[in-house]
C-alpha positions as CSV (number, residue, x, y, z in Angstrom):
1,X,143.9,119.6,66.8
2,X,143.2,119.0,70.4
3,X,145.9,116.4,71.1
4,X,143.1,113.7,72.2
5,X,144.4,110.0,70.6
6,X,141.5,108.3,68.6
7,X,138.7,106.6,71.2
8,X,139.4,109.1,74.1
9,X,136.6,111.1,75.3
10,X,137.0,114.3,76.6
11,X,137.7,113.1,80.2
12,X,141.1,111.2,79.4
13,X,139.0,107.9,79.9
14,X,139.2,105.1,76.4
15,X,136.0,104.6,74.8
16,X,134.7,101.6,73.2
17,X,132.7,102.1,70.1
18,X,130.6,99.3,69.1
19,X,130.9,98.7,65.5
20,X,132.6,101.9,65.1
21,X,128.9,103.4,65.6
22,X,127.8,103.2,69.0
23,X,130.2,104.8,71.9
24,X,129.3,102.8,74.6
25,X,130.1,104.9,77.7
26,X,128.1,107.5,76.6
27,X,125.0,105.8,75.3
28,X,122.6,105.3,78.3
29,X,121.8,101.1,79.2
30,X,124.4,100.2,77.3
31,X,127.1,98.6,78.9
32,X,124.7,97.1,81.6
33,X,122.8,95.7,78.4
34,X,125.8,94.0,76.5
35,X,127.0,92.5,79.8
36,X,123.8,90.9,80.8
37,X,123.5,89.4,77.3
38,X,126.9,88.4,77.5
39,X,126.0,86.6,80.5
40,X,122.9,85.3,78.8
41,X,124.9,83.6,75.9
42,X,127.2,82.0,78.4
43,X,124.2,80.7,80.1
44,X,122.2,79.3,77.0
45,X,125.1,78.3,75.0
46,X,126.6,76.2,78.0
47,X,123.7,75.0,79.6
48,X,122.4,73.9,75.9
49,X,125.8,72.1,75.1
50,X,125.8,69.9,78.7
51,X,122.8,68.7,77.7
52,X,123.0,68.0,74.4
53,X,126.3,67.7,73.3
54,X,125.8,69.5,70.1
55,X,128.1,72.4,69.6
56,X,127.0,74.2,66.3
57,X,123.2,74.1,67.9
58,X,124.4,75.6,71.3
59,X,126.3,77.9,69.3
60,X,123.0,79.3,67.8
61,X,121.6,79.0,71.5
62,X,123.9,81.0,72.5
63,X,123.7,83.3,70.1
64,X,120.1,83.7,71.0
65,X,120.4,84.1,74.4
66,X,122.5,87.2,73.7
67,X,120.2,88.7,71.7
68,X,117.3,88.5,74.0
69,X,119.3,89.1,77.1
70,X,120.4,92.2,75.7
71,X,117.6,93.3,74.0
72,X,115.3,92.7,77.5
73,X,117.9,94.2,79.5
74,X,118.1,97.5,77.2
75,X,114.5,97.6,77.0
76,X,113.6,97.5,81.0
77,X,116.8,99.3,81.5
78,X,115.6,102.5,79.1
79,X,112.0,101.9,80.4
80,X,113.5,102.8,84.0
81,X,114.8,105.3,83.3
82,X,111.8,107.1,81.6
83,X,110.0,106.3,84.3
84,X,112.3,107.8,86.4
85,X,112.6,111.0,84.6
86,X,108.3,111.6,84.4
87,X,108.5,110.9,88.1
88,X,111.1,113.9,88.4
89,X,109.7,115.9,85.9
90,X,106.3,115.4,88.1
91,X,107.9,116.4,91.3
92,X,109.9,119.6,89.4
93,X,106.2,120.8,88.5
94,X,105.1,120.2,91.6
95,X,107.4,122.1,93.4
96,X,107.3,125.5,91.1
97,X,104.0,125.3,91.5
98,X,103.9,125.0,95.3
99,X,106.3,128.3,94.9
100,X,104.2,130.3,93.2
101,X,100.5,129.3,94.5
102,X,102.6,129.8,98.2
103,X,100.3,132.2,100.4
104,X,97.4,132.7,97.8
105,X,94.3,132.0,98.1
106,X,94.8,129.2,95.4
107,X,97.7,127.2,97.6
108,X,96.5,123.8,97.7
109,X,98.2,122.9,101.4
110,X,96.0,126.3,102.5
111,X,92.3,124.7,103.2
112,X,89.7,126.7,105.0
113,X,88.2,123.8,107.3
114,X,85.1,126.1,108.1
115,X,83.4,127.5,105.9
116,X,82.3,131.2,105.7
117,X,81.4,132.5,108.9
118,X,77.7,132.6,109.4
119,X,75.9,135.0,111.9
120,X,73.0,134.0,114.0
């Protein structure tokens, strides 16, 4: 037994587990996600009731809008950061190779402008 109370990570920081399942601090997009949907709702379900006056429909509107906030917001938000990750996984490659091909005859950055040397 570590002496940790239930929900606190390793760090001494409280985590929130969504539906018991989903530890949002340490799932990537995440909190971003569920705060731009939360946003969303408020949005939709507000802007839907001041003009309608309906509140079990703006209810669902709400509803809505956090589901697709959230889902659009995870979505570019995990997209990102793939992107992100081929760019530096790209650049890592790049640089061991400029490493090892450094001061052979196969190093890109080394070109030979003239050509063999011809004698007349």
């Amino acid at each position: 037994m570590t002496g940790e109370g239930e929900g606190e990570s390793e760090d001494g920081q409280k985590s929130f587990k969504l539906l018991g399942i989903l530890d949002i601090q340490k799932t990537p997009c995440a909190r971003e996600s569920l705060l731009h949907g939360a946003g969303g709702s408020l949005v939709a379900g507000l802007g839907h009731f001041l003009v309608t006056s309906r509140v079990k429909r703006s209810f669902d509107f709400g509803v809505a809008g956090f589901l697709l906030t959230t889902l659009g917001s995870w979505f570019y938000c995990r997209y990102s950061n793939a992107r992100l990750r081929l760019q530096q996984r790209m650049i890592q490659d790049g640089i061991k190779n400029k490493v090892v091909y450094e001061g052979t005859s196969l190093d890109p950055s080394r070109r030979s402008d003239a050509g063999p040397a011809r004698s007349s």
